[in-house]
C-alpha positions in Angstrom: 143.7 -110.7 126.0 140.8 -107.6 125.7 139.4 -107.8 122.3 136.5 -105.5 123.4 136.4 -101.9 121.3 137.9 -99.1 123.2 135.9 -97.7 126.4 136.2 -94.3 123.9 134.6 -96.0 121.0 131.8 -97.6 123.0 130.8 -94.0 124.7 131.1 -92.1 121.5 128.5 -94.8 119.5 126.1 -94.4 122.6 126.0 -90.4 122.8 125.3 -90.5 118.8 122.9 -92.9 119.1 121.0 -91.0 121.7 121.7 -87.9 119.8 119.9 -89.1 116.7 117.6 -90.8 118.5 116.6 -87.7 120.7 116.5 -85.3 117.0 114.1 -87.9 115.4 111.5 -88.3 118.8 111.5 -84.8 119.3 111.4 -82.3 116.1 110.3 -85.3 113.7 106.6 -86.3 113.8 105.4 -90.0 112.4 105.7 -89.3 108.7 103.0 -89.9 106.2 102.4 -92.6 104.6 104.7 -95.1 105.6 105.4 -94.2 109.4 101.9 -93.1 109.8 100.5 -96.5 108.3 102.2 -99.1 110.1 101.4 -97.9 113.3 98.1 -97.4 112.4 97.8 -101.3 111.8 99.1 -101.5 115.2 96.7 -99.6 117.0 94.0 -101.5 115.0 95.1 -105.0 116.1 95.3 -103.0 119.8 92.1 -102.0 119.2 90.2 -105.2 118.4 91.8 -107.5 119.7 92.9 -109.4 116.5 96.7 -110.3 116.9 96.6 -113.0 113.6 95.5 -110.9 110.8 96.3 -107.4 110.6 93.8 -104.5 109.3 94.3 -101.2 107.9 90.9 -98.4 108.2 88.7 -102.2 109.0 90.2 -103.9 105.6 93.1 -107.4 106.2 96.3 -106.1 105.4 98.2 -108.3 104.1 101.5 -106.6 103.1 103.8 -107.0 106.0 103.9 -110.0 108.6 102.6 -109.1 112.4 106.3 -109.2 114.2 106.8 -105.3 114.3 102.9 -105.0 115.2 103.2 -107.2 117.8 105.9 -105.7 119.5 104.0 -102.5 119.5 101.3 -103.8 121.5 103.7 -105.3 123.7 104.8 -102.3 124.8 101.5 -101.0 124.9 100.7 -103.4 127.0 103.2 -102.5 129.4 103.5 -99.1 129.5 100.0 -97.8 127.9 99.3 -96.8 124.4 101.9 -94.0 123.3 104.0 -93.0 120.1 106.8 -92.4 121.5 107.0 -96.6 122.4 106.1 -97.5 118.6 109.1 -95.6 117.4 111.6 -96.7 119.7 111.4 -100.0 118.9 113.3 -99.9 115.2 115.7 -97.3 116.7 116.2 -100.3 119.6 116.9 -103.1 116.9 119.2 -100.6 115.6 121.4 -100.5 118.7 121.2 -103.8 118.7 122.3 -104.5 115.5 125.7 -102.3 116.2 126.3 -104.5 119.3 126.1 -107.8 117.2 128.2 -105.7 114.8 131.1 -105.9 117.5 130.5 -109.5 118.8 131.0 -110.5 115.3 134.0 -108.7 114.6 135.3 -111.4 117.4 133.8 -114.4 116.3 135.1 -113.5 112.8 138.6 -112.8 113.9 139.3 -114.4 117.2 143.5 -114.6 116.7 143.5 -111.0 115.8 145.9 -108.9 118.1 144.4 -106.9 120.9 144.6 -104.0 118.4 143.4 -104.9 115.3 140.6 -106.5 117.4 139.8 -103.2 119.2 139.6 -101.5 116.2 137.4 -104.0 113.8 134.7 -104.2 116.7 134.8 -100.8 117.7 135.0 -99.1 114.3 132.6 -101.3 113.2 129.8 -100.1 114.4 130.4 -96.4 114.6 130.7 -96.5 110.8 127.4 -98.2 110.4 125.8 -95.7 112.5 127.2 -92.5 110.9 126.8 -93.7 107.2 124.3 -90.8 106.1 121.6 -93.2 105.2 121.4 -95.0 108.5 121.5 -92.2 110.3 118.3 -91.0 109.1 116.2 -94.6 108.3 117.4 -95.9 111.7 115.2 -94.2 113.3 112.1 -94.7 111.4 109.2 -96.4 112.4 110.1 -99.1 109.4 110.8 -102.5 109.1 114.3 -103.1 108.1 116.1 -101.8 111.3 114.1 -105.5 112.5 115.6 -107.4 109.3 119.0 -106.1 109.5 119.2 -107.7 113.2 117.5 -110.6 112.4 119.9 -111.0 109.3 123.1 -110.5 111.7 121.5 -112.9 114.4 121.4 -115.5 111.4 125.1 -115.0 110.7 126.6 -115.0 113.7 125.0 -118.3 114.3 126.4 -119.2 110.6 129.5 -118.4 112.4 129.1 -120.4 115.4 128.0 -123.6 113.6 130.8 -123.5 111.4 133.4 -123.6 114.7 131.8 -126.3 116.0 131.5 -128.1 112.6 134.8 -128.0 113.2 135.8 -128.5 116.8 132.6 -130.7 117.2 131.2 -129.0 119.8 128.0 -126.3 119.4 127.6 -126.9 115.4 123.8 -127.8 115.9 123.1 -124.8 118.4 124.3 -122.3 116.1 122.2 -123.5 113.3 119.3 -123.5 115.2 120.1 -119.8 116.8 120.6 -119.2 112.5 117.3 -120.5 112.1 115.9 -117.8 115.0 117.3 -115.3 113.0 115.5 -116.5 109.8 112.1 -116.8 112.0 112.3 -113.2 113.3 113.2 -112.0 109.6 110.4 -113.8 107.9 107.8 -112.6 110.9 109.8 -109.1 109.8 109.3 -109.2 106.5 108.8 -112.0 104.5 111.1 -114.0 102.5 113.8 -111.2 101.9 115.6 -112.2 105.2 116.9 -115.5 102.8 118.5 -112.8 100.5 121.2 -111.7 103.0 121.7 -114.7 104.6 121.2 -118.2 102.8 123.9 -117.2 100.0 126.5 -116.8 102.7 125.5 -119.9 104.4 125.5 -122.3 100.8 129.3 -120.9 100.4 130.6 -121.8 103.5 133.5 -124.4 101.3 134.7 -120.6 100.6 135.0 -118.9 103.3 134.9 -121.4 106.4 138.0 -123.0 105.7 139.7 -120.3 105.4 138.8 -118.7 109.0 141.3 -119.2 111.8 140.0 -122.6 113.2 140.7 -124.5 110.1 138.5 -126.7 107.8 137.8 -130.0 110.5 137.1 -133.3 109.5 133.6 -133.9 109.0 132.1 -133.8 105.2 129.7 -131.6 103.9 126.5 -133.3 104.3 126.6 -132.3 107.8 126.9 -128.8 107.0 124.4 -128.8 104.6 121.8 -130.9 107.0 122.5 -128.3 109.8 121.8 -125.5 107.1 118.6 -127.3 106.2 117.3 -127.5 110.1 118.2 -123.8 110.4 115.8 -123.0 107.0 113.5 -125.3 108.5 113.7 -123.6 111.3 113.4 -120.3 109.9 110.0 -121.5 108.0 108.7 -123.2 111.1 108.8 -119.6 113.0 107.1 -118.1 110.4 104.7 -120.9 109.4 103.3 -120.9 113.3 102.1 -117.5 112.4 101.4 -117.8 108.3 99.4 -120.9 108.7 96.5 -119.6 111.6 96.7 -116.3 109.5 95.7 -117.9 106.6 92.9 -120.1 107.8 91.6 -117.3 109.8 91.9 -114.8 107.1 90.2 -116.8 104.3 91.6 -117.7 101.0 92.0 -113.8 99.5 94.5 -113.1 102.6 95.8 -116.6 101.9 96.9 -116.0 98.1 98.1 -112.3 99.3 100.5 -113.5 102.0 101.8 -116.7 100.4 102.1 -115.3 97.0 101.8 -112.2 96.3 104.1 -111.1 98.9 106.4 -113.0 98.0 106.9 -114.9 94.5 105.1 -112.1 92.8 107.3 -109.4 94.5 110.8 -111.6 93.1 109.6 -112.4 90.0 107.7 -109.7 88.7 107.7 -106.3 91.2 104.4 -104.6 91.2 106.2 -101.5 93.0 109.5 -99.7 93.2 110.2 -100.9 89.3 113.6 -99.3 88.5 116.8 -100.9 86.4 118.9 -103.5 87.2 122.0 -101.4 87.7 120.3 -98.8 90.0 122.2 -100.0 93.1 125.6 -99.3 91.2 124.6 -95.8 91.8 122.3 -95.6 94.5 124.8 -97.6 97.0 127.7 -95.3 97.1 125.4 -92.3 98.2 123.9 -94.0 100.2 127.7 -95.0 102.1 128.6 -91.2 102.2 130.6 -89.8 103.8 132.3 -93.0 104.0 132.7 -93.6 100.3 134.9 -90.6 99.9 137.6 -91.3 103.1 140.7 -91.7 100.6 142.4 -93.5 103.8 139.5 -96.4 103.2 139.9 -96.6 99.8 143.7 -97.1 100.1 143.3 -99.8 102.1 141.4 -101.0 99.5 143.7 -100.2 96.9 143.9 -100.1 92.7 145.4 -101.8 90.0 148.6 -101.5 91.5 147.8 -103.2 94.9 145.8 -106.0 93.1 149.1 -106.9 91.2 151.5 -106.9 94.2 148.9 -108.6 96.4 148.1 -106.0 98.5 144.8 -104.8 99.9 141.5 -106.0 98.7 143.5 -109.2 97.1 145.7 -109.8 100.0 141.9 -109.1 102.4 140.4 -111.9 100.4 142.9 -114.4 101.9 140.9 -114.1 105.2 138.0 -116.7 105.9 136.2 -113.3 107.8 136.3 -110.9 105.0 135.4 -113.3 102.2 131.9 -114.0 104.7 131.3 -110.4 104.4 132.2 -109.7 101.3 129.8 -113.1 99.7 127.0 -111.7 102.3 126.8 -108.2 100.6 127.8 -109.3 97.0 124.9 -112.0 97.0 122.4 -109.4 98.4 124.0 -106.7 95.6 123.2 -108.9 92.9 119.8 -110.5 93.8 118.3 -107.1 94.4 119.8 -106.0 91.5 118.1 -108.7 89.5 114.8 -107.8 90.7 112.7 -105.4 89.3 111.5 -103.5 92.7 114.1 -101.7 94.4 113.7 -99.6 97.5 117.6 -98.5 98.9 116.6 -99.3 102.6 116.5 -103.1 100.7 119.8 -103.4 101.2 120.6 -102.0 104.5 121.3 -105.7 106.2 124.3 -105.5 104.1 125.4 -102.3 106.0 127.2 -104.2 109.3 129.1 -106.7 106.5 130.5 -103.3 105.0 131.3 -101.6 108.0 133.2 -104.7 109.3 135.3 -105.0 106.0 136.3 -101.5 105.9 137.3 -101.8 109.9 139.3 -105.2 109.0 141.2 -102.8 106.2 141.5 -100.0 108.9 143.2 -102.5 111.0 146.0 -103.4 108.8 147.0 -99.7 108.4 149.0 -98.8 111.4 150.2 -95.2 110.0 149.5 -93.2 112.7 151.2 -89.8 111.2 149.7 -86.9 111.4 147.4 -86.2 108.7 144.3 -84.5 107.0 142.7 -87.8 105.4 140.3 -87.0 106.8 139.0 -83.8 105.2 137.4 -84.8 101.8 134.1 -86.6 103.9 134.0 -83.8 106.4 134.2 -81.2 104.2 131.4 -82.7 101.8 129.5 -82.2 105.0 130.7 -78.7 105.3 129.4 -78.3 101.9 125.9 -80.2 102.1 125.0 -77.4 104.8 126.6 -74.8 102.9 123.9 -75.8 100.0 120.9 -75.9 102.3 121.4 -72.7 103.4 122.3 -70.9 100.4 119.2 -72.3 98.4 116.5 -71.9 101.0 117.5 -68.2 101.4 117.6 -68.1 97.3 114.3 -69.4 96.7 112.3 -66.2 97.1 114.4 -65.4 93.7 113.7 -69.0 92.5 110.4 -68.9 93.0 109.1 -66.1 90.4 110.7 -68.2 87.7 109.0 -71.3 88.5 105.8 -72.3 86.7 104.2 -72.6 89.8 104.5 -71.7 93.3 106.9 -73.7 95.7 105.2 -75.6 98.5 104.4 -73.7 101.4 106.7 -75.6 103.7 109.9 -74.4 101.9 109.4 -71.3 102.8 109.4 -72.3 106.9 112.9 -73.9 106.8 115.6 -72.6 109.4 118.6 -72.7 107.6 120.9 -70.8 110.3 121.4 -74.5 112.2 123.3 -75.3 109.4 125.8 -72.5 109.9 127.7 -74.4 113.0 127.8 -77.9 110.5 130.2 -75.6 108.2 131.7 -74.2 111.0 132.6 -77.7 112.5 133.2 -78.8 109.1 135.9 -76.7 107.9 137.4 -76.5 111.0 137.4 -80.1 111.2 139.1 -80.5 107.7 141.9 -78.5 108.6 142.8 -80.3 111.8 145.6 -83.0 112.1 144.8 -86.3 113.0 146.7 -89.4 114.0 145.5 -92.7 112.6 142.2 -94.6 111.0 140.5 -94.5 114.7 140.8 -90.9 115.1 139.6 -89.7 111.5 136.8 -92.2 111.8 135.7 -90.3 115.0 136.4 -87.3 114.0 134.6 -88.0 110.7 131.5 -89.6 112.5 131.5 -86.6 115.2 130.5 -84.0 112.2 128.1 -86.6 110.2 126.3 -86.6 113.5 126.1 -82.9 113.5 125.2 -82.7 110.2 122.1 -85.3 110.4 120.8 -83.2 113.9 120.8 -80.1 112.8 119.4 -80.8 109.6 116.6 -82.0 112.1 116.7 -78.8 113.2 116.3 -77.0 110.2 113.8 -78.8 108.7 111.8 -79.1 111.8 109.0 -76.3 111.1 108.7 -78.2 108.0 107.9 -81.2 109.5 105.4 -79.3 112.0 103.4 -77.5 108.7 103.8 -80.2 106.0 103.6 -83.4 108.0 101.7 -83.4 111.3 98.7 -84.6 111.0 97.9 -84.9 114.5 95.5 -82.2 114.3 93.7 -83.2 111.4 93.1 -86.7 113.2 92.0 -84.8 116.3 89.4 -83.1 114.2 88.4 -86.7 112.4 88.1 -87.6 116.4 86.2 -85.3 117.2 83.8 -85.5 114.1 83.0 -89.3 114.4 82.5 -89.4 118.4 79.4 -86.8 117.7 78.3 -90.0 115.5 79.3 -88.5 112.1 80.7 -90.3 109.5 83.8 -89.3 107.6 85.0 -90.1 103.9 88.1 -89.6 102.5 88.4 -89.4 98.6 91.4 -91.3 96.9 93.7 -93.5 98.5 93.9 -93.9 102.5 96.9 -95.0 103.7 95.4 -95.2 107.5 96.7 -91.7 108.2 94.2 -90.8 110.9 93.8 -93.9 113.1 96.8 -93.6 115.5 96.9 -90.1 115.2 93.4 -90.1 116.4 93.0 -93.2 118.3 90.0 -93.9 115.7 87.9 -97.0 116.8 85.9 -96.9 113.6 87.0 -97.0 109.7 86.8 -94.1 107.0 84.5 -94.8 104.4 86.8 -94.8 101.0 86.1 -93.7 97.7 88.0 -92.8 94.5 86.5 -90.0 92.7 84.4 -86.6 93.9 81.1 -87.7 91.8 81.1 -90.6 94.8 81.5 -88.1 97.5 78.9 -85.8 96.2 76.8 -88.9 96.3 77.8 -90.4 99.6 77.4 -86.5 101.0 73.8 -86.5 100.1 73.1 -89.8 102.2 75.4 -88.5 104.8 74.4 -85.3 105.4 76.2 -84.9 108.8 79.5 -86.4 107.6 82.9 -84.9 106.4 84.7 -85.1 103.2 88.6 -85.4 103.5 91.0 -84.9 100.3 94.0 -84.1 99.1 94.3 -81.7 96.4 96.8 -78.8 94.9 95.5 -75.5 95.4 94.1 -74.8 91.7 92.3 -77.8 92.6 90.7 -77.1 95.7 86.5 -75.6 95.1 85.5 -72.3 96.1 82.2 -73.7 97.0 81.7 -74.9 99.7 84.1 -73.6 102.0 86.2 -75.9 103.1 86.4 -76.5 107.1 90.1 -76.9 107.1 92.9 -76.4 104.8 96.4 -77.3 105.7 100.0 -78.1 103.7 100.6 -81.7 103.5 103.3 -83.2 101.2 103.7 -80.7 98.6 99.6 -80.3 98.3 96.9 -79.6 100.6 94.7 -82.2 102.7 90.9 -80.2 102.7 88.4 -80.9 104.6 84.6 -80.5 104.0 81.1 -80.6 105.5 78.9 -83.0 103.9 76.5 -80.9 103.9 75.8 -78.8 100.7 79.0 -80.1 99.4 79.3 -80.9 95.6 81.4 -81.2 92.6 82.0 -77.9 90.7 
């Protein structure tokens, strides 16, 4: 029997992910701070040499594990220093994540019919990649594209171990691939990989026995000796890189990476603080256009459903969906719990989503003709709609305003939006017949949506983010032997950007500048200021738009605080 998605399915998730992929590489630079940052550490470990303990501008950094570094100067290694390499490679674990999405829609359901199985591992992962929010952070040089794989590694093996647990036969091996998965999470990011993946594991009595090979014979200790190996595992991955890095770092890198990483960041955030119920809002928009496909949410169903054992209730019977549903609700509430919250936190839980909604796709088999469809696409139709309607309104916005608009808003192209309405409403007034050919359909215009907004917004990138020039003139500047200072906090903006092989002197206020400028005569000042705040005196060397304010740039010489 074929339970492999539909050759249509399979081309249509590769030409959006090249389509997104090819909009981000091309008319998107690295983004300050974040993009900018990270591969900044990366060039500094390709730099000097120093693989164990990462450094940002000279200084241990001690705020992500190496993993993602590392793989950077892999690729550097093999096919010479470049940017496009350093952001492929979360883009990469991206496509990788939707093929594991797919190869655990069978594991999960391995007696489903050769439809229903098409359908849950080729709807799968077109819905994960079309999901407004993935679009975009998928292909940003960020860490959680690496997590999210890691996280579905770990419960795939989960999977595995628990049909041999039963049969007998390959229980130990998928713990131990679980435990892989745990090891490349942790060398990802730390300890959250335990969020989206232990909670599923320690309530296996919930969901394994309810998955089409049974419950088996053997007790529980053995399950919960394999799941100890696969966290031992896990720690042992990490540890081989945690425990040199801590020696070699001293004891301040030490406390950073063992503590405040990670108990300090669950107990008591020290960034991102928001509310506990934030998610309850946040997650939903963060679905779209998903979470407003009335065919989804029938499957789904209400009150009515719940009572007559339909939908989610009847769903619940099956071992596979009450997996998915403990891996998401687990992550849901521990993040929820915990004072930081960043949205991309919960993106592991995005493939667990996707899969439930395609196992609820699969049980409706109404293939009618019908516009279901056309509240998602026309919300999209509507989104550009907006974009274009407010950047050509904000010359009559702008006298109004207290004060002036960044520059960059004025350098949007809002004319790619047109054809997203275009395809939109078109779109919501064509017939379609059944789940798989709304979800295309649905998909199809999410895509346009998400490249053309690249379009638009690409001047702005070009005048408000690229600071490839800048770096060029920081370059420049220090291989002439001058030193150059930047005043407030330096996220590492310049040393990719400009292949720097020396640090920028830091400091916090311009009373240390004017002071370092009179011992540094042939040095340059960097800052970023607003405009009211930007001197007369001395003329600055360089002013450019950057992030809603302006990053300046002074001679040394002569310069001082008005």
């Amino acid at each position: 029997m074929n339970t492999s998605p539909s050759k249509a399915d399979v081309w249509l998730t590769t030409l959006i992910w090249c389509a997104l992929m090819a909009a981000a590489l091309i008319l998107r630079p690295l983004l300050p701070i974040d993009e900018t940052r990270y591969v900044s550490v990366a060039w500094e470990m390709w730099s000097n040499g120093d693989f164990i303990v990462p450094t940002k501008n000279g200084e241990m950094y001690s705020h992500k594990p190496p993993f993602y570094f590392w793989l950077m100067n892999l690729g550097w290694g093999v096919f010479g220093v470049s940017e496009a390499w350093a952001r492929l490679i979360a883009p990469l674990f991206g496509l990788g994540v939707l093929i594991l999405t797919a190869k655990l829609a069978r594991e999960l359901w391995p007696e489903a019919s050769a439809e229903a199985m098409s359908m849950r591992a080729g709807l799968a992962p077109l819905m994960v990649l079309t999901g407004l929010y993935w679009t975009v952070f998928s292909t940003m040089t960020m860490f959680d594209m690496l997590v999210t794989f890691a996280t579905v590694v770990a419960i795939w093996g989960y999977v595995k171990a628990w049909k041999g647990f039963v049969s007998g036969n390959g229980f130990w091996l998928g713990m131990i691939i679980a435990g892989l998965g745990l090891g490349l999470g942790g060398l990802a990011k730390g300890p959250a990989i335990l969020v989206h993946t232990l909670p599923a594991a320690l309530f296996a009595p919930i969901w394994g026995p309810a998955l089409s090979c049974g419950r088996g014979e053997n007790g529980w200790g053995k399950w919960y000796a394999g799941l100890l190996l696969s966290a031992l595992v896990g720690v042992g991955v990490t540890l081989a890189w945690a425990i040199p890095a801590a020696i070699l770092g001293g004891a301040e890198y030490r406390d950073a990476i063992f503590i405040k990483q990670s108990a300090d960041r669950m107990v008591k955030s020290f960034a991102h603080r928001r509310p506990f119920y934030w998610f309850v809002w946040v997650l939903p928009l963060m679905l779209l256009p998903w979470t407003l496909w009335p065919r989804l949410w029938r499957g789904i169903g209400g009150r009515k459903a719940w009572i007559e054992k339909r939908g989610l209730r009847a769903a619940w019977s099956d071992g596979g969906v009450r997996l998915l549903l403990i891996w998401t609700g687990a992550a849901f509430l521990i993040f929820s719990a915990i004072s930081g919250k960043q949205p991309h936190y919960l993106l592991p839980a995005f493939p667990a989503l996707a899969l439930f909604a395609a196992y609820l796709l699969s049980q409706d088999l109404d293939t009618q003709p019908t516009t279901r469809h056309r509240v998602p696409v026309l919300l999209l139709g509507a989104v550009a709609v907006i974009v274009i309607a407010v950047v050509y309104a904000l010359p009559l916005i702008e006298p109004m305003l207290k004060r002036p608009l960044p520059a960059w808003t004025h350098v949007a192209e809002p004319l790619w939006m047109v054809p997203v309405a275009i395809l939109a409403f078109a779109a919501a007034f064509t017939k379609t017949y059944g789940a798989k050919s709304e979800v295309r359909l649905i998909a199809v215009t999410a895509t346009t949506a998400v490249v053309m907004l690249h379009m638009s917004a690409q001047p702005v990138f070009t005048l408000a983010y690229d600071l490839e020039p800048a770096a060029e003139r920081v370059k420049t500047h220090q291989d002439q032997g001058h030193p150059v200072a930047y005043v407030g906090k330096y996220h590492g903006e310049f040393q990719f950007l400009g292949r720097l092989t020396q640090p920028l002197t830091t400091m916090q206020t311009f009373k240390d500048a004017e002071t370092w400028a009179r011992a540094n005569p042939t040095g340059m000042i960097i800052a970023t200021r607003r405009k009211s705040e930007i001197p007369p005196q001395p003329e600055p060397l360089s002013v450019q738009p950057y992030r809603g304010k302006f990053l300046v740039m002074w001679d040394a010489a002569g310069f001082e605080v008005p």
